[in-house]
C-alpha positions in Angstrom: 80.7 -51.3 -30.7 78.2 -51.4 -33.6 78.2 -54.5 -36.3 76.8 -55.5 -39.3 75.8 -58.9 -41.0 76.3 -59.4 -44.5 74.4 -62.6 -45.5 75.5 -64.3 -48.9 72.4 -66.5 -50.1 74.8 -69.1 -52.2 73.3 -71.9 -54.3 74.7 -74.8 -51.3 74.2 -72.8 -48.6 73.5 -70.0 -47.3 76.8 -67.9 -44.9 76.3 -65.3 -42.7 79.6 -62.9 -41.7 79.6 -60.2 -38.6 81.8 -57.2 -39.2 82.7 -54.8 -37.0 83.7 -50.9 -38.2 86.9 -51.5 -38.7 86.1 -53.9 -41.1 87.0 -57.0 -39.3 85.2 -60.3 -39.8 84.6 -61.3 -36.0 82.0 -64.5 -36.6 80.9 -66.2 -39.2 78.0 -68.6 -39.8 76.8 -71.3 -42.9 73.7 -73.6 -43.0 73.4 -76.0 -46.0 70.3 -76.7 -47.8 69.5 -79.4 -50.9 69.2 -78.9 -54.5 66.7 -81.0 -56.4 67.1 -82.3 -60.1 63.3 -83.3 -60.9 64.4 -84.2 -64.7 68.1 -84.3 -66.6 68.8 -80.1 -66.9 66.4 -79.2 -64.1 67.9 -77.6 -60.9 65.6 -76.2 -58.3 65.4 -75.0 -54.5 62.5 -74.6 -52.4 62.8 -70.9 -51.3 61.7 -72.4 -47.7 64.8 -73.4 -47.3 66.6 -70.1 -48.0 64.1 -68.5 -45.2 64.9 -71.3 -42.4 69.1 -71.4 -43.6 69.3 -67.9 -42.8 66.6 -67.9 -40.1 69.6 -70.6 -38.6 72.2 -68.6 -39.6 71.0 -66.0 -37.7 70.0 -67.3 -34.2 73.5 -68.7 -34.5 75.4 -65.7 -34.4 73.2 -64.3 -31.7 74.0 -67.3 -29.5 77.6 -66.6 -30.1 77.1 -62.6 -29.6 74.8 -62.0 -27.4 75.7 -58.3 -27.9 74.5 -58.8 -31.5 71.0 -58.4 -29.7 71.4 -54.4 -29.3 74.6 -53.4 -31.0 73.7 -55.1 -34.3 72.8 -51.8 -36.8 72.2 -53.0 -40.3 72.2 -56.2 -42.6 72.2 -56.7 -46.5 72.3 -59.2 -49.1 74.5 -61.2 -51.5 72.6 -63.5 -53.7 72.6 -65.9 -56.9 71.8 -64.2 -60.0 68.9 -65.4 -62.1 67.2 -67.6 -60.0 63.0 -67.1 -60.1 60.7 -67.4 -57.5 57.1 -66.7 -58.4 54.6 -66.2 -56.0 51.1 -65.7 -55.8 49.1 -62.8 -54.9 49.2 -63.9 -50.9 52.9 -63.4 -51.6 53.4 -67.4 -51.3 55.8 -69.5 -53.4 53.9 -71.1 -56.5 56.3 -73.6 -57.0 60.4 -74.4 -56.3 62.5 -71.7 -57.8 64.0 -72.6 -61.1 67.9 -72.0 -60.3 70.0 -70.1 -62.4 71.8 -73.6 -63.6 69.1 -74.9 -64.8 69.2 -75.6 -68.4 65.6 -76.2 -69.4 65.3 -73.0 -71.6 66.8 -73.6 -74.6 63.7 -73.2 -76.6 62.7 -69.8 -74.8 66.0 -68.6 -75.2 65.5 -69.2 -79.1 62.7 -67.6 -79.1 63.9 -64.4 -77.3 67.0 -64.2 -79.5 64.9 -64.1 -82.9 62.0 -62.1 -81.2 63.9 -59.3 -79.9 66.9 -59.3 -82.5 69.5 -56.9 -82.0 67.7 -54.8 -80.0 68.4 -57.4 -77.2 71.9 -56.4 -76.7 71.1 -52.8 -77.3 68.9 -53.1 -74.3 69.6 -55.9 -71.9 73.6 -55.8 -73.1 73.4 -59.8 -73.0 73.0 -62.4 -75.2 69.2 -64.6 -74.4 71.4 -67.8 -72.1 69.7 -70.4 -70.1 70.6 -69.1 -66.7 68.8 -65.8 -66.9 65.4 -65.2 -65.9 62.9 -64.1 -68.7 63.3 -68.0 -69.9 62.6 -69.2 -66.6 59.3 -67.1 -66.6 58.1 -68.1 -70.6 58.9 -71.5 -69.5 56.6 -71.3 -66.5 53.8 -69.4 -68.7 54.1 -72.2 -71.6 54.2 -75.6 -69.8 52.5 -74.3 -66.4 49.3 -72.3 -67.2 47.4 -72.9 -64.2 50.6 -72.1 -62.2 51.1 -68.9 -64.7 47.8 -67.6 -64.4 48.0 -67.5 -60.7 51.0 -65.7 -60.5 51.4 -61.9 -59.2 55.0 -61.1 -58.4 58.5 -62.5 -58.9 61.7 -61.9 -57.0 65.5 -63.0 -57.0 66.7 -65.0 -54.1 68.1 -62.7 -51.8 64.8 -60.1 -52.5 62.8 -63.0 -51.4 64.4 -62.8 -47.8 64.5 -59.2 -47.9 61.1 -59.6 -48.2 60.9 -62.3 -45.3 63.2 -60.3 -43.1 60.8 -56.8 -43.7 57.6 -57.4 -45.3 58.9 -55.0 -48.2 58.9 -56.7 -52.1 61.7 -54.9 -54.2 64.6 -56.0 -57.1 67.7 -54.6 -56.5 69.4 -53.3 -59.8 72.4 -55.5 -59.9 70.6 -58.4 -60.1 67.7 -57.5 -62.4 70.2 -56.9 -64.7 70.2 -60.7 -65.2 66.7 -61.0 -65.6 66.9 -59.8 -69.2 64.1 -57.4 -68.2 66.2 -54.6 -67.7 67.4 -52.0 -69.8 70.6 -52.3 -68.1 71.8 -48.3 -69.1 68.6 -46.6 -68.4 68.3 -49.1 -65.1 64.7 -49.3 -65.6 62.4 -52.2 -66.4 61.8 -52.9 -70.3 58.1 -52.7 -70.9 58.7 -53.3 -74.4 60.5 -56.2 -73.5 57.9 -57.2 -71.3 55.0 -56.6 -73.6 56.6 -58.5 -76.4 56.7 -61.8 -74.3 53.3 -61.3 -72.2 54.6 -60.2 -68.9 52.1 -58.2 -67.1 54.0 -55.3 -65.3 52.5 -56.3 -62.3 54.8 -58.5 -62.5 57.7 -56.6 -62.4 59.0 -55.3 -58.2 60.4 -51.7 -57.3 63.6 -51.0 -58.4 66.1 -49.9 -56.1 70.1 -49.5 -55.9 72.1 -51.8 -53.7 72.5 -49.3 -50.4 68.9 -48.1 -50.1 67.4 -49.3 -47.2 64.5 -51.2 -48.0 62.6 -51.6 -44.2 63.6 -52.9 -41.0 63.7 -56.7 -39.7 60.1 -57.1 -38.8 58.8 -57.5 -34.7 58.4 -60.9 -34.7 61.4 -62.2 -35.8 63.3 -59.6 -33.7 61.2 -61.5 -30.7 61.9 -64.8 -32.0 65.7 -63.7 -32.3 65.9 -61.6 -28.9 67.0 -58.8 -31.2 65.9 -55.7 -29.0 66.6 -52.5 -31.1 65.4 -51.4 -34.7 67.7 -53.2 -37.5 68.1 -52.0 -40.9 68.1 -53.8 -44.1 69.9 -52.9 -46.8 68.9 -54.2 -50.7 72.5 -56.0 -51.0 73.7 -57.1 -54.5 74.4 -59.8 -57.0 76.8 -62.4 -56.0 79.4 -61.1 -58.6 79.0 -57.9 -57.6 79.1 -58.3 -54.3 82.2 -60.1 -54.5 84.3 -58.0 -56.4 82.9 -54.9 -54.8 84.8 -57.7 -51.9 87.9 -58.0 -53.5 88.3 -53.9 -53.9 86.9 -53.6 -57.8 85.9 -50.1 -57.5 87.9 -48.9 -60.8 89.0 -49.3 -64.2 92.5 -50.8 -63.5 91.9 -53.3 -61.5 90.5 -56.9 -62.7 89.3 -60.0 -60.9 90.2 -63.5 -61.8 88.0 -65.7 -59.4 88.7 -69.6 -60.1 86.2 -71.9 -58.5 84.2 -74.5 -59.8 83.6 -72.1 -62.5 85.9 -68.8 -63.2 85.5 -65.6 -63.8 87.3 -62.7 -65.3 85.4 -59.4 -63.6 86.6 -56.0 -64.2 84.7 -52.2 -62.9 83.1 -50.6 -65.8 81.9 -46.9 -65.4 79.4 -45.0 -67.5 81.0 -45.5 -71.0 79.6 -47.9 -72.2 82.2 -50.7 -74.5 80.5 -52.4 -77.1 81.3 -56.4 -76.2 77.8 -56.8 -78.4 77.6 -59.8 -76.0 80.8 -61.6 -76.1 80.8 -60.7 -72.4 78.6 -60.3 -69.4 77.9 -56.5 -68.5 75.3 -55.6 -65.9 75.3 -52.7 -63.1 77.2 -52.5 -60.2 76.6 -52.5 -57.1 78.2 -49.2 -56.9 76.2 -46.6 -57.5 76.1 -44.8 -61.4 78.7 -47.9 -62.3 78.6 -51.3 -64.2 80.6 -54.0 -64.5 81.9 -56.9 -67.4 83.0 -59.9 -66.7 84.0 -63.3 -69.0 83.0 -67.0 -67.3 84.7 -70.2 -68.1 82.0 -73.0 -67.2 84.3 -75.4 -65.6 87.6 -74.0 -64.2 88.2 -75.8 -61.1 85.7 -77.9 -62.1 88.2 -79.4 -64.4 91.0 -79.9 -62.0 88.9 -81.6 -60.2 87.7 -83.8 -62.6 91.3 -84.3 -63.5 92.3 -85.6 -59.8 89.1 -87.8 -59.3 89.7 -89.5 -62.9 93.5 -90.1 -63.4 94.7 -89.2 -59.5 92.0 -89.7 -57.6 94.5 -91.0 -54.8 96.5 -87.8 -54.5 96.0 -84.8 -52.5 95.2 -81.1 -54.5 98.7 -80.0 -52.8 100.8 -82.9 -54.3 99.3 -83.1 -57.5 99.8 -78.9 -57.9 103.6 -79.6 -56.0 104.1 -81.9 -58.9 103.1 -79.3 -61.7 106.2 -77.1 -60.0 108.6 -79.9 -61.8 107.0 -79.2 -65.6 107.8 -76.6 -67.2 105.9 -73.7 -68.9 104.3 -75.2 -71.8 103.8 -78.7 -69.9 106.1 -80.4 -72.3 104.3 -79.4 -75.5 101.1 -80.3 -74.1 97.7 -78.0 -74.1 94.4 -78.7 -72.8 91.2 -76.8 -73.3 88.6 -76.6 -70.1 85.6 -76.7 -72.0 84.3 -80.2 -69.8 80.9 -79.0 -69.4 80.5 -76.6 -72.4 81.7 -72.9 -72.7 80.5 -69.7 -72.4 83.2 -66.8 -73.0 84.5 -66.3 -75.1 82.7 -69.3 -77.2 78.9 -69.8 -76.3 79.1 -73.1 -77.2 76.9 -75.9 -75.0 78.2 -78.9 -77.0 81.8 -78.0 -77.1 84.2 -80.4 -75.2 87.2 -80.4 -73.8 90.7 -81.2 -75.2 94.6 -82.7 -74.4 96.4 -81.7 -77.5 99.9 -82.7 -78.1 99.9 -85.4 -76.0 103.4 -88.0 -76.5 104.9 -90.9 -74.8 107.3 -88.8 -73.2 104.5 -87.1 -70.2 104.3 -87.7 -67.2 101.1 -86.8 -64.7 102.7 -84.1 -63.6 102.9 -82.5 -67.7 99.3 -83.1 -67.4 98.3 -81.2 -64.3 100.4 -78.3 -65.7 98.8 -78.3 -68.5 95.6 -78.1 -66.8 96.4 -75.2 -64.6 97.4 -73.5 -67.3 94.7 -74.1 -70.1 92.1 -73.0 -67.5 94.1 -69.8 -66.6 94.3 -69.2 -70.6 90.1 -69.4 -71.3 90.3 -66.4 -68.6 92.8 -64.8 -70.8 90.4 -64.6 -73.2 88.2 -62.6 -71.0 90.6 -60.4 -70.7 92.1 -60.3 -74.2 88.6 -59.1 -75.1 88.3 -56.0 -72.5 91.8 -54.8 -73.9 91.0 -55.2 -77.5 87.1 -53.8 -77.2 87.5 -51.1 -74.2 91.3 -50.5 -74.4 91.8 -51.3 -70.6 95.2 -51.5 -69.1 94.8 -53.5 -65.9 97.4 -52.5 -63.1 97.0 -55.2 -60.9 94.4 -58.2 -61.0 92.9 -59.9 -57.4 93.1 -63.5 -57.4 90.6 -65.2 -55.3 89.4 -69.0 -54.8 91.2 -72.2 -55.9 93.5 -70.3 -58.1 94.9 -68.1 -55.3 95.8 -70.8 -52.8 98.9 -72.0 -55.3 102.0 -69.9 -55.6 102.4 -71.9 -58.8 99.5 -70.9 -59.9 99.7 -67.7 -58.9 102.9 -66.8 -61.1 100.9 -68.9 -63.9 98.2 -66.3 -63.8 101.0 -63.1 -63.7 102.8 -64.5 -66.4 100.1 -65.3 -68.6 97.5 -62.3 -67.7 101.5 -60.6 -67.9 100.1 -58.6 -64.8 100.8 -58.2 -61.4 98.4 -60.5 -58.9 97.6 -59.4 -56.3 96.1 -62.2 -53.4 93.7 -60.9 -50.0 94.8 -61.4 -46.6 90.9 -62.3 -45.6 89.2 -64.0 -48.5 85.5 -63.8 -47.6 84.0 -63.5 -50.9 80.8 -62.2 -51.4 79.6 -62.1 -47.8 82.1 -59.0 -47.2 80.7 -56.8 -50.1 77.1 -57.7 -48.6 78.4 -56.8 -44.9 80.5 -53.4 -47.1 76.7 -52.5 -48.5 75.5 -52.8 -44.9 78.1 -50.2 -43.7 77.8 -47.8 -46.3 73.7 -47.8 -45.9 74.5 -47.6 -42.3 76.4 -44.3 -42.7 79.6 -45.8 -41.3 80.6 -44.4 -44.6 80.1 -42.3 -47.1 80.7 -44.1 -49.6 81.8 -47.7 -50.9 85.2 -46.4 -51.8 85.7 -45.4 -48.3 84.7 -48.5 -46.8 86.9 -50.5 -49.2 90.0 -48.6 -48.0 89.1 -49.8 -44.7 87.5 -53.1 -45.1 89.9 -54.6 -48.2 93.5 -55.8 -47.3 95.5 -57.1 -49.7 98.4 -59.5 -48.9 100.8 -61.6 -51.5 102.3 -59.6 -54.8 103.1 -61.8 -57.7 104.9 -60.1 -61.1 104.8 -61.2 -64.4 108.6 -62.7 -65.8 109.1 -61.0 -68.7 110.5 -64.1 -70.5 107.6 -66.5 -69.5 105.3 -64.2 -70.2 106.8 -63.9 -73.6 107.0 -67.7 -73.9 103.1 -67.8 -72.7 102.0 -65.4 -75.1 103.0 -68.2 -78.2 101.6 -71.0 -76.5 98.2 -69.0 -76.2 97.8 -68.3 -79.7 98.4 -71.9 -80.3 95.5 -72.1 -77.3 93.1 -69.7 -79.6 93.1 -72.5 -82.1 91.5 -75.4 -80.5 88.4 -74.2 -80.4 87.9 -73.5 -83.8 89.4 -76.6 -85.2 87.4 -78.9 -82.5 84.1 -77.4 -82.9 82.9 -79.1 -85.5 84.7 -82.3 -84.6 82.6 -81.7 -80.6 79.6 -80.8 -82.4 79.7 -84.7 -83.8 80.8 -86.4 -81.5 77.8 -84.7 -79.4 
């Protein structure tokens, strides 16, 4: 039997899946690695670590499957957007890579913003934010000189190891679209863009598109490994991508609501292009001639579990969610707005802060948790509000994957207030499986990455929407839609 590894280069670690052709995940693999916080708002890696995770990653699945050694055919990529490494031009590391949570960039972002005007979203179909890259690199040219004038190349994360694993230097188009380099529609680099903010286009790698096969793992770490025949590698994709390509998003009808320490509302976009004018994320797919939008809260299960370690701290996730069951919709007149850490859709607001409104004498915890569960589910119904207003979608059915899916509480929270059918997977693997998916396509198990969906995707629990709660949920949102404006300036002051 033939396999093929789909390694998902995460900002904690770095996880490494083997799937067979029938789409079964047969071994699995993760190695940690550290993060580094040099000043307040600085998060880096050192990209040596990314090489000797998945270096670990890989002899361990080997060890496990010795078969691995001849039978393994290809291998491809999911990575964290944003991130820049900048080498030099011996094709070494000039410095850690500034992550794409790092908030140093708030002056470079500025700067962009009044720069390139409107023709920013025409072209890059993003607003100028922190995490993507073309910050990163101004930051590095203004406040490291000797380290910018030594530069020659810069990559994403998971195109560094590509380049490890094959000696080959490429971008892949799903994540350059968060480089804000890109004109995202055309899919080619913006030399304008470039030009306008001194990057040299010798900067700027090869494109290619996620299931071209960009070289073969090289001799010596075949040796090393005891790998014995040739082994492909595939570009792979952007971590969103990846994972909703994952989770089956391969058409217009289908959403993803993915709740982890942050949450996203994702949903497939073809070549029509909506006009969010930046109120949401849109960047290419990893599916070929196809895009996708998507709407992020900044702390969605972030805030739950801020909730449990500040007021609960003694209970279990289970008990305290158990407990919500015995609230009612609405928690007892009680809202609460998830904006702990700032918020990004669909409010780009970095000093905005979170809120309990309504709060009496008659609530109990368990009012409280509720109310969590369901404010966080409401800030991705505003993702969502804004594809059905802007594009006219009409979603079917939405996948629910991470924290939010392992609650059938919150499970019929998110049908009744998305008023949509959720649908959970029987093997959530995240995006790992849409690397491993790429792999299988590039490997011609496939033809294409609709095919290997129907075969690699299997979906499990159905939750529907109750017409009356979903009526009922539908008031207490619009009463949702008005915290933010009548907090703001209140947040702004307390800031």
């Amino acid at each position: 039997m033939s396999y093929v590894i789909g390694i998902d280069l995460g900002t904690g670690s770095v996880k490494g899946l083997v799937v067979n052709q029938a789409g079964k995940v047969v071994l699995e693999a993760a190695e940690n690695y550290p993060l580094y916080h040099p000043e307040k708002g600085f998060s880096e890696q050192d990209p040596a670590d990314w090489l000797n995770g998945t270096k670990q990653v890989l002899k361990r699945l080997i060890e496990k499957m010795p078969e691995l050694k001849e039978q393994l055919e290809g291998i491809s990529f999911s990575g964290q957007m944003h991130s820049l490494v900048l080498l030099d031009d011996n094709d070494q590391p000039l410095r850690n890579a500034i992550l794409w949570n790092d908030v140093r960039t708030t002056k470079q972002c500025e700067e962009i913003t009044e720069s390139l005007g409107e023709q920013l979203l025409i072209k890059t179909k993003n607003l100028a934010l922190e995490g993507f890259t073309l910050p990163k690199l101004l930051w590095v040219k203004e406040h490291e000189p000797d380290l910018w004038s030594q530069a020659a190349h810069f990559l994403l994360p998971k195109d560094y190891v590509a380049f490890w694993l094959t000696g080959e230097k490429q971008m892949e188009l799903s994540d350059a679209a968060g480089t804000l380099l890109l004109n995202v529609m055309d899919q080619k680099w913006d030399l304008e863009i470039a030009d306008a903010f001194g990057i040299a286009h010798e900067l700027l790698p090869t494109l290619v598109s996620s299931i071209d096969r960009v070289g073969t793992i090289n001799e010596d770490l075949c040796e090393e490994l005891g790998i014995k025949n040739s082994v492909d590698v595939f570009a792979g994709g952007a971590d969103n991508a990846c994972a909703a390509l994952g989770a089956g998003i391969i058409n217009q009808e289908r959403g993803l609501c993915s709740i982890g320490t942050s949450g996203v509302f994702l949903t497939y976009e073809g070549i029509e292009e909506p006009q969010y004018q930046g109120k949401l994320h849109f960047f290419n797919h990893v599916i070929p001639k196809a895009y996708y939008s998507m709407g992020v809260t900044l702390a969605a299960g972030q805030s739950l579990t801020w909730f449990k370690e500040t007021f609960a701290k003694e209970r279990s996730f289970d008990d305290l969610l158990y407990g919500a069951t015995q609230s009612p919709i609405g928690a007892n007149g009680l809202l609460f707005t998830p904006y702990i850490m700032g918020e990004r859709t669909p409010h780009v607001d970095s000093q905005i802060r979170g809120s309990f409104i309504g709060i009496d004498a008659s609530q109990k915890i368990t009012d409280f948790t509720r109310a969590v569960i369901e404010g966080i589910t409401f800030s991705l119904r505003d993702a969502q509000l804004l594809m059905e207003t802007i594009a006219g979608k009409r979603f079917k059915e939405i996948v629910s994957v991470g924290g939010g899916a392992k609650s059938d509480l919150w499970l019929q929270i998110q049908a009744d207030i998305f008023n949509t059918k959720i649908v959970t997977l029987k093997t959530e693997q995240g995006p790992g499986l849409g690397a491993a998916m790429l792999a299988a396509v590039g490997c011609g198990w496939f033809k294409t990455v609709e095919e290997c969906a129907a075969t690699f995707v299997d979906y499990d629990r159905e939750y529907f929407p109750d017409e009356k709660a979903a009526m009922q949920y539908e008031k207490i949102y619009h009463l949702y839609a008005q915290v933010y404006p009548q907090t703001r300036k209140l947040c702004h002051q307390l800031k």
